[in-house]
TIBA-759601 format. One record per atom (N, C-alpha, C): atom name; x, z, y. Coordinates in steps of 0.02 Angstrom, whole numbers. Last residue first. Layout:
  atome       u       w       v
     CA       X       Z       Y
...
***
This chain:
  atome       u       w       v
      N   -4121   -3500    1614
     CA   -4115   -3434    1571
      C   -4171   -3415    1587
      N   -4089   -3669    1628
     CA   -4131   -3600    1641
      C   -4120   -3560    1598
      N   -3971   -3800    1695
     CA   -3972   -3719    1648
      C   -4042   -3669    1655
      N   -3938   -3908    1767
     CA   -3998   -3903    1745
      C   -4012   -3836    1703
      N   -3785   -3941    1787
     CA   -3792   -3922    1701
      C   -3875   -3905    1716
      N   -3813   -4012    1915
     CA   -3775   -4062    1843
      C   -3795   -4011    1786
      N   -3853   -3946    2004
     CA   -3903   -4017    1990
      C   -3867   -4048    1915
      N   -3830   -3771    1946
     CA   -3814   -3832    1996
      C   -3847   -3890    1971
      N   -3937   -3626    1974
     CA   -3893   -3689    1941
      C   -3867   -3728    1986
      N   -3940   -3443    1968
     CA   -3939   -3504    1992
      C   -3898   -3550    1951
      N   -4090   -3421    1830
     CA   -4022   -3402    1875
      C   -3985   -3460    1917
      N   -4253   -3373    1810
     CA   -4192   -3403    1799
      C   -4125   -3373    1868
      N   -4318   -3258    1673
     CA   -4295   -3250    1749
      C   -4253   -3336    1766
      N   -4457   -3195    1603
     CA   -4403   -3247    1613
      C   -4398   -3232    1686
      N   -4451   -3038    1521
     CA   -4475   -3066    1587
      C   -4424   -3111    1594
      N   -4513   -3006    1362
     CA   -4450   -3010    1417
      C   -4481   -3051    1488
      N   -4614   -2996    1263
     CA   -4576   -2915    1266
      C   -4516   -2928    1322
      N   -4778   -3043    1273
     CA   -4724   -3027    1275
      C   -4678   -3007    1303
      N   -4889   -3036    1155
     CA   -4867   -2970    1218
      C   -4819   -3028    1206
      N   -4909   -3163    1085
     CA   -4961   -3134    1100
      C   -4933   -3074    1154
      N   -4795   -3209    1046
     CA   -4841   -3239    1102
      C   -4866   -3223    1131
      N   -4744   -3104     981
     CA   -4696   -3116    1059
      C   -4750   -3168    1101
      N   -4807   -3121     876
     CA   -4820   -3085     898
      C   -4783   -3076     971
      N   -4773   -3251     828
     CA   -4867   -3220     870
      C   -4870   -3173     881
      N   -4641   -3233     806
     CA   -4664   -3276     843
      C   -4727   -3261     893
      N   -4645   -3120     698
     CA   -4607   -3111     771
      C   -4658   -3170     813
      N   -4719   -3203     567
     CA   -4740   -3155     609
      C   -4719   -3125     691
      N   -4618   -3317     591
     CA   -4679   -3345     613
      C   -4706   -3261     616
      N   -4533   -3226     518
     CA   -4506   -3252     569
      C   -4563   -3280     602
      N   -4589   -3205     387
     CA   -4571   -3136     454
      C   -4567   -3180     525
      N   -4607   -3315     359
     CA   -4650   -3293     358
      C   -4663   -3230     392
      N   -4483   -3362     305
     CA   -4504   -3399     355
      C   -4585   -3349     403
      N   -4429   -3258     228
     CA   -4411   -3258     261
      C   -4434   -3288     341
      N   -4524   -3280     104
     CA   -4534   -3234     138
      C   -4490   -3221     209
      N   -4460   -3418      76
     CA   -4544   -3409     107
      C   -4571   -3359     139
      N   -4353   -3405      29
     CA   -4368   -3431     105
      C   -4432   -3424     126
      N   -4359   -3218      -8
     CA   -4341   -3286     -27
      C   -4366   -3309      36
      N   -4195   -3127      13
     CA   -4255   -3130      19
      C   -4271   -3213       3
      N   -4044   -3129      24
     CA   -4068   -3115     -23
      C   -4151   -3103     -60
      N   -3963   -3104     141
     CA   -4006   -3045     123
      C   -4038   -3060      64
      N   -3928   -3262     162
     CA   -3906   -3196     192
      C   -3916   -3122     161
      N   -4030   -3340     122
     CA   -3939   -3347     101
      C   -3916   -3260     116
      N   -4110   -3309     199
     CA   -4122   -3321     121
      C   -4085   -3300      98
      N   -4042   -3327     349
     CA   -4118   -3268     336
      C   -4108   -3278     239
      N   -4063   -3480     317
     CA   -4008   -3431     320
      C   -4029   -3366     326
      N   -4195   -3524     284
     CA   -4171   -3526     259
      C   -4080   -3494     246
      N   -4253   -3467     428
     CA   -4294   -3433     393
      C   -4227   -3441     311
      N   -4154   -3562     519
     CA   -4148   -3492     508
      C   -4191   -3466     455
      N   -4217   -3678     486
     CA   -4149   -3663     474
      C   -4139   -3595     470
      N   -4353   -3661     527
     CA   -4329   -3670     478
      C   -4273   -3657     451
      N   -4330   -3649     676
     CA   -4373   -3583     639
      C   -4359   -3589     556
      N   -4270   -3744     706
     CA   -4216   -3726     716
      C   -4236   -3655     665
      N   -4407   -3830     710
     CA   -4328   -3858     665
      C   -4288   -3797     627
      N   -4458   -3766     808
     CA   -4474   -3769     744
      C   -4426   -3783     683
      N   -4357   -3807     910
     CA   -4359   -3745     891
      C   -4407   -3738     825
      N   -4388   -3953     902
     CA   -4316   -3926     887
      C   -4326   -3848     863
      N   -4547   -3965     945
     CA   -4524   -3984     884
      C   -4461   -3954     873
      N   -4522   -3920    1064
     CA   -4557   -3862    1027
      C   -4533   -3892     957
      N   -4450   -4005    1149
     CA   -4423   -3942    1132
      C   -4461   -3878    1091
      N   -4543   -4084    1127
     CA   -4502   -4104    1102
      C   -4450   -4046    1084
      N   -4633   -4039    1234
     CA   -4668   -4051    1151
      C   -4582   -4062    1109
      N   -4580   -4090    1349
     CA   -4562   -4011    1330
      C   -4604   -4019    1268
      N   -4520   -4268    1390
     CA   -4578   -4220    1341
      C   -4554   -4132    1302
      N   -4418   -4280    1386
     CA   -4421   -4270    1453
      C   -4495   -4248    1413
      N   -4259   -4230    1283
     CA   -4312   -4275    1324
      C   -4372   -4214    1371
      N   -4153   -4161    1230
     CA   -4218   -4149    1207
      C   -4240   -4220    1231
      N   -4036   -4156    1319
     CA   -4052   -4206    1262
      C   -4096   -4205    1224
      N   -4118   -4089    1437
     CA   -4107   -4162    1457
      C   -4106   -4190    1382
      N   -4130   -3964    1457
     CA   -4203   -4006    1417
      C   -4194   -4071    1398
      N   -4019   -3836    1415
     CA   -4044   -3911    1445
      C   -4082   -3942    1421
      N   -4037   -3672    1428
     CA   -4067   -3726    1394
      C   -4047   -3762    1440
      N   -3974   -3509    1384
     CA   -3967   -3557    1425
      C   -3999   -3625    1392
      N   -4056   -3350    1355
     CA   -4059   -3426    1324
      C   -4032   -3484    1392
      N   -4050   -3176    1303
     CA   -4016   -3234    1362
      C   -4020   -3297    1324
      N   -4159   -3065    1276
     CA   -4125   -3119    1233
      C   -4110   -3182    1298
      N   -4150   -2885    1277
     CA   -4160   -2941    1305
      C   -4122   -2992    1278
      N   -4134   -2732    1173
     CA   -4129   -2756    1236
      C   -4141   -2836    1229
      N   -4076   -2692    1030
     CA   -4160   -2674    1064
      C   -4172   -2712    1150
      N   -3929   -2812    1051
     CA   -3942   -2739    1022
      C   -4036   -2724    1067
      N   -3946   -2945    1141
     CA   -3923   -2890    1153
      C   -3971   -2838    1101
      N   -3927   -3132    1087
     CA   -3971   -3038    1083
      C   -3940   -2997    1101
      N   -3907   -3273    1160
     CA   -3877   -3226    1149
      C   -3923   -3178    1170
      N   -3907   -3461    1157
     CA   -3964   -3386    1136
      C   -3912   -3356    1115
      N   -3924   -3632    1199
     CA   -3883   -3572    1167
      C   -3931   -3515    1187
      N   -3966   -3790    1184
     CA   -3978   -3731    1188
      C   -3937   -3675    1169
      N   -3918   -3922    1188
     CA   -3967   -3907    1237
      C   -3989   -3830    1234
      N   -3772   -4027    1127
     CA   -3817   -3957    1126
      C   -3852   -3952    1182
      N   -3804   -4185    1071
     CA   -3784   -4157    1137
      C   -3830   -4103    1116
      N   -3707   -4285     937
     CA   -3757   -4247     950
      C   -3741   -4213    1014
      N   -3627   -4352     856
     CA   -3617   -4380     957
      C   -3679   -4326     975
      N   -3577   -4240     756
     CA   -3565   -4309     786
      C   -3567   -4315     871
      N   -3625   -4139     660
     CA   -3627   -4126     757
      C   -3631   -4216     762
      N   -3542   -4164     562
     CA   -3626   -4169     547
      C   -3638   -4178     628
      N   -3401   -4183     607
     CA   -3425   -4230     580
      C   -3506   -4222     576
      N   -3419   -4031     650
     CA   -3377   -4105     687
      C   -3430   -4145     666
      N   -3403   -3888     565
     CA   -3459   -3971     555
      C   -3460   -4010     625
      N   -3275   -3836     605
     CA   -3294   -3862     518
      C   -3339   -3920     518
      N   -3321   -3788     723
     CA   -3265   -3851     705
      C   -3275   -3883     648
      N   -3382   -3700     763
     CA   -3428   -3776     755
      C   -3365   -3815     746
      N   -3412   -3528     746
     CA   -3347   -3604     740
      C   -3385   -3669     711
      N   -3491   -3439     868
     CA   -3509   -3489     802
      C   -3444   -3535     803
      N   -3406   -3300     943
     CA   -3423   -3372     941
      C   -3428   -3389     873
      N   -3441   -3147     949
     CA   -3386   -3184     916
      C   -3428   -3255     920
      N   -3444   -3032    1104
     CA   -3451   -3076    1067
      C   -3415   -3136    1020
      N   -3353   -2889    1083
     CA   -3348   -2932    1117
      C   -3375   -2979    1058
      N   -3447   -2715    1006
     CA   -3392   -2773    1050
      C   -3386   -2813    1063
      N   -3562   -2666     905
     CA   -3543   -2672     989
      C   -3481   -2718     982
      N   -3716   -2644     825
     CA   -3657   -2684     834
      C   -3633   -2678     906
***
């Protein structure tokens, strides 16, 4: 895939979003490196908390992963927990952060 990134339209779900505050975005580059800006802030102040969301988030995807291709969720969830131990176990990026300011708190 190449050209200019296409944004998720979060207009449709307004209403599910509500007063909800995003804390994470994630952009792949093609065999190359995964950019994650995070705020921990609407997580809380317990990083356990940001393990619970991304579990959350391991779900949602394993179930779009379903929708998508046509695999079932179990087998889907089940690649996806494979990637996981296996990025635990080597892993394939060197965090870096970048500079922030005291208000957006951002690590990449």
């Amino acid at each position: 895939m190449s050209g200019k990134p296409v944004p998720i339209d979060l207009v449709p779900y307004q209403e599910l979003i509500g007063d909800s505050r995003e804390f994470l975005r994630v952009w792949a580059k093609e065999g190359g490196p995964v950019t994650c800006f995070i705020n921990p802030v609407p997580v809380g102040g317990d990083p356990a908390g940001f393990g619970i969301a991304l579990v959350d988030c391991i779900r949602h995807g394993a179930k779009t992963w379903a929708r998508a291709t046509g695999i079932s969720e179990t087998e889907a969830l089940a690649r996806i927990w494979e990637g996981v131990d296996a990025e635990r176990a080597r892993p394939t990026d060197i965090i870096t952060e970048i500079p922030t300011t005291e208000k957006d708190g951002l690590i990449h």
